[in-house]
Legacy VTK file of the C-alpha trace (Angstrom):
# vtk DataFile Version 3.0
C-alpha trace
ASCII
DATASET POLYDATA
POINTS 405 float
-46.892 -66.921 35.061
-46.105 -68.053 31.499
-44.380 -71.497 32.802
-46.526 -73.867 34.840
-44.937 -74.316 38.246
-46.093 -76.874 40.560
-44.827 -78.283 44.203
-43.756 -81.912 44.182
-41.920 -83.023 47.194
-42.656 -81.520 51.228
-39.987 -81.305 54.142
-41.216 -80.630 57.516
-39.728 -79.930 60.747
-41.869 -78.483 63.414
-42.801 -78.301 67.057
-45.609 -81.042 66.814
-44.121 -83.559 64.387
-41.022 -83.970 62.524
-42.090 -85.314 58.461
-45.029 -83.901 56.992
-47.004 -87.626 58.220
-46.312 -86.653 61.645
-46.486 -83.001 61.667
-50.391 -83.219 59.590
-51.440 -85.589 61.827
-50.629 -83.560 64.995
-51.943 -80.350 63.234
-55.356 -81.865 62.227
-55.673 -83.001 65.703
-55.100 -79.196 67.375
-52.183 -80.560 69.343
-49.917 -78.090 70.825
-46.387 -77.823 70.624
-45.755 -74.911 72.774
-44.693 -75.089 76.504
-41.658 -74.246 78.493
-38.228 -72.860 76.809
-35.193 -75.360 77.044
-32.771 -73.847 74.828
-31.513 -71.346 77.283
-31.992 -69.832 80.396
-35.173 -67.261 80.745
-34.826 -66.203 84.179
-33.742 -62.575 82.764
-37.395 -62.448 81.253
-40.651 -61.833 81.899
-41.915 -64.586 79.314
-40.663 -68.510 79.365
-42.546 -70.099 76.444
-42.441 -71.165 73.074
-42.003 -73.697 70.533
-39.014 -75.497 70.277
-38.599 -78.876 68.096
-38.449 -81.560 69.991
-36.653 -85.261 68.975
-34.083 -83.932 65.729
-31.708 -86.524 65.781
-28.639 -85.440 63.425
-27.910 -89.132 62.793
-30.814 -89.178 60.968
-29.781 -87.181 58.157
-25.825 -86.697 58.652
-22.912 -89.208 58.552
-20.637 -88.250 62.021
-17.792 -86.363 59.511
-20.477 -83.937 58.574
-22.888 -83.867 61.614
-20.508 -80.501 63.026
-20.138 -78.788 59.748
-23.227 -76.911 59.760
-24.840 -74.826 62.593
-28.404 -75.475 63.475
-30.438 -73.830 60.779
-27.677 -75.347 57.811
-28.928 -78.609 59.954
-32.783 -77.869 60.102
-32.324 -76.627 56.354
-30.589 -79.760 54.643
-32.730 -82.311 56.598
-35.822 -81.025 55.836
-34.181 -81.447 51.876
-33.753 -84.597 52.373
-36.962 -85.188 53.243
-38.980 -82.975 50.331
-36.621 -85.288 48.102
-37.507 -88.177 49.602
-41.110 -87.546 49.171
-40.821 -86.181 46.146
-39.090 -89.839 44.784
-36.162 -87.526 43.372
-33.656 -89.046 41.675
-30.167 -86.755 41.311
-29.038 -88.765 38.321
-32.508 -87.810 36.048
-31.365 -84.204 36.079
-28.736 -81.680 35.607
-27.298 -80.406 38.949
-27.027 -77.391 37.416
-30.746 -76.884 36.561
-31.195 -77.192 40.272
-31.318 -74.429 42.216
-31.940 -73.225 46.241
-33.913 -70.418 47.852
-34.110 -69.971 51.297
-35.226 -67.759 53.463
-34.510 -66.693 57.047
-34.499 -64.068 59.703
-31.210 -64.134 60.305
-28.574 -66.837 58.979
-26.928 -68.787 61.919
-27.443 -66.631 65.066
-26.406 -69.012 67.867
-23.304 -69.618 66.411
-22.678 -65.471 65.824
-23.556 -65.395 69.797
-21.295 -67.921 70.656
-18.675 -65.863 68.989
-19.216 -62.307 69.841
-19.891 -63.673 73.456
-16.324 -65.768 73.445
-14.761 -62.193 72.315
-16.135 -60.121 74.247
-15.607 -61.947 77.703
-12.232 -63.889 76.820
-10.809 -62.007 73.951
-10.347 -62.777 70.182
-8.246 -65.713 71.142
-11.145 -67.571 72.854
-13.132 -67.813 69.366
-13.478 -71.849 68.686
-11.976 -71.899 65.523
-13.944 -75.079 64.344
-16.459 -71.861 64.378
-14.687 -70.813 61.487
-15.863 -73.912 58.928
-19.395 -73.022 59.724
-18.742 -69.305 58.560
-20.449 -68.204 56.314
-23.202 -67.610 58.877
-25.468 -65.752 56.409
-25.565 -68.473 53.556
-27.783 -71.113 54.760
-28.734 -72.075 50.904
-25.021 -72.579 49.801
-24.826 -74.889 52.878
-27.569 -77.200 51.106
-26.337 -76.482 47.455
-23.041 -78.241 48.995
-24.434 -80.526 50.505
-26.155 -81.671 47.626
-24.399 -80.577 44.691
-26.934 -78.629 43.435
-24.932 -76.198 40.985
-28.129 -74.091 40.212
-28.634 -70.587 41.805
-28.445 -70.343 45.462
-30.033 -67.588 47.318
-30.977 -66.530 50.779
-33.835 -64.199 51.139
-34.248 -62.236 54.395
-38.039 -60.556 54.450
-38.651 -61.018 58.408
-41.455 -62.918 58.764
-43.068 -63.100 54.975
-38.940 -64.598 54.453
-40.079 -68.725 53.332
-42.912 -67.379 51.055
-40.916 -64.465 49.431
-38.139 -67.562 48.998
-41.208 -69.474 46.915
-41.812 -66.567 45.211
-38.054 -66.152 44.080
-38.082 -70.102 43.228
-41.207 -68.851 40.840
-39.146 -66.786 39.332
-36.125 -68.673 38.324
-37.774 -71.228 36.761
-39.697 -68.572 34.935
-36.672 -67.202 33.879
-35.410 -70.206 32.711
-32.768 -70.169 35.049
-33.808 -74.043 36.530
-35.886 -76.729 36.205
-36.028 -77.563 39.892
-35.566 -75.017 43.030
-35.044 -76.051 46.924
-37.396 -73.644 48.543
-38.657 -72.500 51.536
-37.140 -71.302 54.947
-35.556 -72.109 58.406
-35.401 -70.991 61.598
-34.046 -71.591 64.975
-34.329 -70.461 68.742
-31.720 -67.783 70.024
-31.751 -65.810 72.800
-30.764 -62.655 70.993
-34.339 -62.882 68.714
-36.085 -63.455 71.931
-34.663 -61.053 73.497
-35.395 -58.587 71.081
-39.375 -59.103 70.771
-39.664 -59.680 74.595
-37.872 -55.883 74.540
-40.826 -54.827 72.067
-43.498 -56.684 74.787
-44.938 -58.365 71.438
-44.509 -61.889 73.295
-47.534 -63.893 74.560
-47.579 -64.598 77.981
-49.095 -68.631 78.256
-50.565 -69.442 74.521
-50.761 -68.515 71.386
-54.652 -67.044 70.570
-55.003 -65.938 66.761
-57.770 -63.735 66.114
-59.350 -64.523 70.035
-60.439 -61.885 71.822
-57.942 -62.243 74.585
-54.605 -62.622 72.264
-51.661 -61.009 73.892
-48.587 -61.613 71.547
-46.882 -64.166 69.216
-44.972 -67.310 70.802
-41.274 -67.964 69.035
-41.229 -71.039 67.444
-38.562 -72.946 65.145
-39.124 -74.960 62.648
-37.654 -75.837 58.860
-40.355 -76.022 56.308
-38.787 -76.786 52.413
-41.229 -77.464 48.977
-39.583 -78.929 45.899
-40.583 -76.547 43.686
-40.210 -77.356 39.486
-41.541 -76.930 36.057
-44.989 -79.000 35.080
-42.571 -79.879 32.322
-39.704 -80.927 34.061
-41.889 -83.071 36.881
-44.170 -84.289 34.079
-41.066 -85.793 32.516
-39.488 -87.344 35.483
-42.583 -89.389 36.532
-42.719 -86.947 39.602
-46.223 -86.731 42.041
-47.474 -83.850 42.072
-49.531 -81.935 45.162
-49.994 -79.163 43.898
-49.825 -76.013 41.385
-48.729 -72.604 41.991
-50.935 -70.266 40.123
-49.854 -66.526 41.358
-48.014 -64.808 43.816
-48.205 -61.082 45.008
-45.495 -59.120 47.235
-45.611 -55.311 48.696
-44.184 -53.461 50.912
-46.338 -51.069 53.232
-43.830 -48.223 53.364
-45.358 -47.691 56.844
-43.782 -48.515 59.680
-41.065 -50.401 61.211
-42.911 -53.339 63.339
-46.394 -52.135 62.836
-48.865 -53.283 59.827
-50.786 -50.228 58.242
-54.263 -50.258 59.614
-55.797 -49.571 56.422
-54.035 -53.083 55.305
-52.967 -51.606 52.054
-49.898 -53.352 51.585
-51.863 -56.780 52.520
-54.350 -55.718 49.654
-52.305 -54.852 47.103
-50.437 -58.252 47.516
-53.646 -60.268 47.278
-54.162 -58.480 44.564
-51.479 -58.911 42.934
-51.496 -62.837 42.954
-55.124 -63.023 42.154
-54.529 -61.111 39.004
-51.106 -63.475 38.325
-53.400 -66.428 39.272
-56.655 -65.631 37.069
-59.221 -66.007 39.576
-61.929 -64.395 41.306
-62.507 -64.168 45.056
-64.923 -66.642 44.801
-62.571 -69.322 43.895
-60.725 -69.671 46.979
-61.658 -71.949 49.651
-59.414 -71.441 52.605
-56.779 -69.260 54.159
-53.837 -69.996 55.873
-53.543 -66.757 57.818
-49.992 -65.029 58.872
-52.190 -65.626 62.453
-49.652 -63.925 64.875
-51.714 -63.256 67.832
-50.905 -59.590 67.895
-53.887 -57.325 68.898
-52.807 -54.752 65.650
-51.747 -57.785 62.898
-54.582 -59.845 63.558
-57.187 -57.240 63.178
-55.450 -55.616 60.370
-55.005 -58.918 58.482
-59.156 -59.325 59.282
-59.823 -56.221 57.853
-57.634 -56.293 54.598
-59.407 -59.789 54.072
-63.217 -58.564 54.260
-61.583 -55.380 52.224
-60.879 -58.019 49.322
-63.040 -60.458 49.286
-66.088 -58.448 50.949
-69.303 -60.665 51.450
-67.261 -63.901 50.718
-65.186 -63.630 53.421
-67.861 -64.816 55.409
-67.901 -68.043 53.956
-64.085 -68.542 53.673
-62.278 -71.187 55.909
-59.326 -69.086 57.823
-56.735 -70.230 60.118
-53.287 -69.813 61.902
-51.397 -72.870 62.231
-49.111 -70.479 64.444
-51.130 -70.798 67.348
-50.034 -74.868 67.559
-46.220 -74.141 66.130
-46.016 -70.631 67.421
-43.956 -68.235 65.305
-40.975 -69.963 63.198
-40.220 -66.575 61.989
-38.497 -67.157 58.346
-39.446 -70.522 58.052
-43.502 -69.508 59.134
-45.120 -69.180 55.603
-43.206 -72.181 54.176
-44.044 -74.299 56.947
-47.756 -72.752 56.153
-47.751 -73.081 52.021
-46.936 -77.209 52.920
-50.140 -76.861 55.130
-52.266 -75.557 52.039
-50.516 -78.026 49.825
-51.800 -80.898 52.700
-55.467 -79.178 52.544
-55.420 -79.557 49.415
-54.546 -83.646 48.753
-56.415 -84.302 52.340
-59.559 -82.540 52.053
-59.198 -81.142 55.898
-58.186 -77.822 57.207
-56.290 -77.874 60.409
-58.208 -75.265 63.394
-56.924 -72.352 65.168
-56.273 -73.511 68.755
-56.794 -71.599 71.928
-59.536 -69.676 70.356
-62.598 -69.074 72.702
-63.618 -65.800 72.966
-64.668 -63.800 70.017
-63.728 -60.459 68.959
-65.947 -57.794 67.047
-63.067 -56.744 64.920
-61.551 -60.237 64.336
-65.365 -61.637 63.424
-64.636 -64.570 60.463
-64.636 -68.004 60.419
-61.026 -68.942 61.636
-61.865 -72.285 62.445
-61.998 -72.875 65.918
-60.099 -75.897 67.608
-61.808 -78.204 65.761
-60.191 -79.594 62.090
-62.902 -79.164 59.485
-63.419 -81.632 56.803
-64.001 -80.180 53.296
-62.749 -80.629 49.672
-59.965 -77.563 48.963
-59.299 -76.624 45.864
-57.735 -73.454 45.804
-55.643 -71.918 48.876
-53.892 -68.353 49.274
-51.542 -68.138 52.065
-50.676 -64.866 53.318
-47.494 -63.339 55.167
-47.000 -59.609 56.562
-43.912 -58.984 57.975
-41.256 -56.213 60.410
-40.662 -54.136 57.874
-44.120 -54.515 55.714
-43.107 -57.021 53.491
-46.261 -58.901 52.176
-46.329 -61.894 49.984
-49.873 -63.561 49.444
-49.210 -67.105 47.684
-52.256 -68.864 45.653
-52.003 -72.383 45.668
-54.056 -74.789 43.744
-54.781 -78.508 42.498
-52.844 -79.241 39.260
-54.506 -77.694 36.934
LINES 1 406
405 0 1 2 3 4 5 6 7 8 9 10 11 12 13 14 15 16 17 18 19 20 21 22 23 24 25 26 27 28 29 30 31 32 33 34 35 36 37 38 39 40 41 42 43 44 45 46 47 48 49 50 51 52 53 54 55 56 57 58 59 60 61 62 63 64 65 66 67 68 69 70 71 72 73 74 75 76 77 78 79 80 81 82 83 84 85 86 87 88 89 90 91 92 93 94 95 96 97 98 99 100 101 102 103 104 105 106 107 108 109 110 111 112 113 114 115 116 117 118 119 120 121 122 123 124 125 126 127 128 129 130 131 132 133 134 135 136 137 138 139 140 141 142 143 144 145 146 147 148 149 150 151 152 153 154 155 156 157 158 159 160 161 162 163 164 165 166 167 168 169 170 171 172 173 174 175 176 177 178 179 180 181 182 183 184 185 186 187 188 189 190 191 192 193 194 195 196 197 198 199 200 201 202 203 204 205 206 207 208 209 210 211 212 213 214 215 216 217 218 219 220 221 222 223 224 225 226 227 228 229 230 231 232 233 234 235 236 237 238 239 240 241 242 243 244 245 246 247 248 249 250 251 252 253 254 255 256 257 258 259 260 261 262 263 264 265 266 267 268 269 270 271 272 273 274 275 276 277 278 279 280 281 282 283 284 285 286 287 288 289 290 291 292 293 294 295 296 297 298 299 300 301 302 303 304 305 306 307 308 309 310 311 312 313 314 315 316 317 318 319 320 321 322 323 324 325 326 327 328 329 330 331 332 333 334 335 336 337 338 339 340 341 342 343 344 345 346 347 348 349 350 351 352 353 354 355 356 357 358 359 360 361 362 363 364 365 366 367 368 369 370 371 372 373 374 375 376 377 378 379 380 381 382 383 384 385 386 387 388 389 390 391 392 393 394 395 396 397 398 399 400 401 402 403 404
């Protein structure tokens, strides 16, 4: 990168805590937010966990006009805003709405409210269709949702990459303000529960059946989650000039694709490497400087051990001494929003000098044989983070993240 870019403002909303105060807290004490599914009925399935978000009150963040305008993600999406701009101290009049910009990414735009439809039609006919449906349309555009919101004239774009989505959104942001294109760029991603996602990895048996166990021996699938996780992401100029705080500096990213397979990663981790790669080459470090990893951490028997082996492919020897983990196996699997939830967790590292653990992790495995930080939060000064994402598809985006430099 020719334009320093650093991260200046964190929106969190998660299964264990809803702010990034009450989310980091949870996290750094392994708590769990998985346990029974609410949000619809599971008696058709084999599997009745995950992790759903727990105490999002609209009120919070809408006035009762616009509380209905938005479907759930547009809702997870513009409150978590709020809340990076909050933290950030942002102040709309200091800057140009149009130098402001949104990227978000997602799995899949608004699906409960493309259910509700196509169920409506399909059982009562065309005529059924709610037509306050209608103002929420379009389903797919989750970042024009918060541009309006706002009135952020900048470039708005949704990015769908599966699961590497909120990191590949970070990566876009990057590039923008590289391009000159903003000063300022709403990033990250969103996700909610819907029974047609579930529905479609319980089909694939990829689901776990009680927990989430990254890397553990006895790991037997991922757990959906939901979740919203947005950065404010800007030019060292640009938050230099508006007296902004700054947590931290993005100093390379990488993205691949391993042109292998649908849903599975390629064993030889190839497209894993040759993202790493790529952002430690962007960044201008050696292995050496990073100190911890937030892992994609699915709790897939084939991701897990692939993502092991790409990382002692890389960083050989020194792997042994990194500091690994999944925050997944606490907020199971946000889909899009995952690795945006997980670049605020290195950005947290980072200003807090702790690393949250992997949970559920007891029994080791001979392929999965690095230091993933078991259930217990390790104190220790972070300087330097990468934060990987594989995803359906392939897509890999390895982030570096590092103190202001």
């Amino acid at each position: 990168m020719h334009k320093r870019i650093v991260i200046t403002g964190l929106g969190i909303i998660s299964p264990i805590g809803i702010g990034k105060d009450q989310f980091w807290n949870a996290a750094i004490n392994a708590t769990s937010g998985i346990g029974p599914l609410t949000s619809f009925d599971t008696s058709d399935f084999k599997i009745h966990i995950a992790a759903e978000v727990k105490g999002f009150m609209l009120g919070d963040y809408f006035d009762e006009k616009n509380i209905y305008r938005f479907g759930k993600q547009a809702q997870f999406g513009i409150a978590a805003t709020k809340m990076a701009l909050d933290d950030s101290g942002f102040v709309k009049k200091d800057v140009n709405p149009s130098r402001i910009g949104v990227v978000i990414g997602t799995l899949f735009g608004e699906p409960v409210l493309f259910e509700q439809i196509i169920v409506s039609a399909t059982r009562n006919g065309l005529n059924s269709i709610d037509p306050m449906g209608l103002y929420r349309y379009p389903y797919s555009s989750i970042s024009q949702c918060i541009s309006k919101y706002y009135g952020f004239a900048g470039p708005s774009e949704t990015i769908y990459c599966a699961c590497s989505s909120g990191n590949s959104a970070i990566s876009r942001a990057c590039e923008l303000i590289e391009e000159g294109m903003a000063d300022i760029i709403i990033a990250g991603g969103v996700e909610i529960l819907n029974v047609g996602i579930f529905s479609t990895f319980h089909g694939l048996r990829s689901l776990a059946q009680y927990a989430c166990k990254p890397f553990d021996k006895n790991r037997d699938g991922i757990v959906f989650g939901e979740g919203a996780g947005i950065l404010l992401i800007q030019s060292f100029e640009s938050a230099r000039r508006m007296n902004m705080p700054i947590y931290a500096e993005i100093y390379g990213v990488g993205e691949s694709c391993d042109a292998y397979h649908a849903s599975s990663p390629d064993p030889e981790g190839t497209g894993l490497c040759a993202a790493v790669d790529m952002a430690l080459r962007e960044a201008n470090i050696d292995i050496a400087d990073i100190d911890y990893i937030s892992a994609h951490g699915t709790g897939t028997k084939m991701n897990d051990k692939v993502e092991t082996y790409a990382i002692k492919k890389m960083f050989g020897t020194y792997s042994e001494r990194l500091l690994i983990s999944s925050i997944k196996s606490m907020i199971g699997h946000s889909m899009g929003a995952s690795s945006a939830i997980e670049s605020i967790v290195c950005c947290l590292a980072i200003n807090e000098g702790v690393v949250p653990p992997t949970i559920n992790y007891t029994d080791k495995d001979s392929e999965c044989d690095l230091n993933y930080i078991p259930n217990i939060a390790q104190h220790q000064d972070i300087s330097i983070c990468m934060n990987n994402s594989l995803a359906f598809g392939g897509s890999n985006t390895s982030l570096i993240i590092g103190t202001c430099r």
